[in-house]
N, C-alpha and C positions, 0 to 999 in steps of 0.2 A: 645474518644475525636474526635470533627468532628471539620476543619475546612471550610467553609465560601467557598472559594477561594483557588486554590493550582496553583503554578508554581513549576515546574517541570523543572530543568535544564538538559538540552544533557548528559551530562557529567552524568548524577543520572542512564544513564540508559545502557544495557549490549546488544551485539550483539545474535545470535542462539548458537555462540560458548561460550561466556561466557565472553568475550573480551571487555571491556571497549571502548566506542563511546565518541567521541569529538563534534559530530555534528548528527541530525538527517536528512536522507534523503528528500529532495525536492518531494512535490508531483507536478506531473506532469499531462499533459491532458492522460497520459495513465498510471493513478496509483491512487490508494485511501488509505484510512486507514481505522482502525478500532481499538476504543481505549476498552479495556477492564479493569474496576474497580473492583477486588475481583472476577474476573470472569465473572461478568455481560459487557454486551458491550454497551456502552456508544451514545447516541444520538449525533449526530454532533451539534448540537444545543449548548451543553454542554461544547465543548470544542472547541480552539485555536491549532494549531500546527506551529511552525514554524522550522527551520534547528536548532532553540537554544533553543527551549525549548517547553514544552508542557502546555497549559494553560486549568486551568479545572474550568469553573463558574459555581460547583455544590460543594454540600455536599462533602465533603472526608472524611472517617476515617483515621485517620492519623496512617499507616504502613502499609496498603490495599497492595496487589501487581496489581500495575499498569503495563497493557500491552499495547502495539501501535506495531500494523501490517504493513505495508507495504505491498502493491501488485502492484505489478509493471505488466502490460502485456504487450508483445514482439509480432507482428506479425510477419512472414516473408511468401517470395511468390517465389517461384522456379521455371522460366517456359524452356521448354526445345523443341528452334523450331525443327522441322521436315522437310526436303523436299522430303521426300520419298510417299506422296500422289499421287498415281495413281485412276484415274479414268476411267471404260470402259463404253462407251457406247455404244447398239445395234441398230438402227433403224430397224422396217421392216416394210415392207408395204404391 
């Protein structure tokens, strides 16, 4: 059976641990998804995401295992001054 259109509420879906979610993560300018239908990974094109629910305006067979990644990247920068720079110089002429 295929529906049309699928909404997918927060709540329909499980953490890495197994643990029941209430909301899904916010994408951010340092984060993307990636939604996966029966394994295959899904066009952005195809789908909606929001913190409540996932919206799919494609074909679904209905009981597929739907996945949504999160990736989040973190940069960080460590700098550590020095004032132990010595310089010799020799002139000769």
């Amino acid at each position: 059976m295929l529906e049309e259109s699928r909404t997918i509420p927060a709540g329909s879906f499980i953490d890495d641990t197994g643990a029941a979610i209430t909301t899904l993560p916010a994408v951010t300018a340092n984060s993307y998804t990636n939604v996966y239908i029966n394994g295959v990974i899904q066009p952005t094109s195809v789908y909606t995401l929001s913190t409540t629910a996932l919206n799919i305006d494609d074909e679904v067979t209905v009981g597929a295992p739907v996945i949504v990644e999160f990736v989040t990247h973190t940069a960080t920068s460590t700098s550590t001054p020095t004032s132990t720079l010595g310089v010799t110089t020799i002139i000769t002429t």
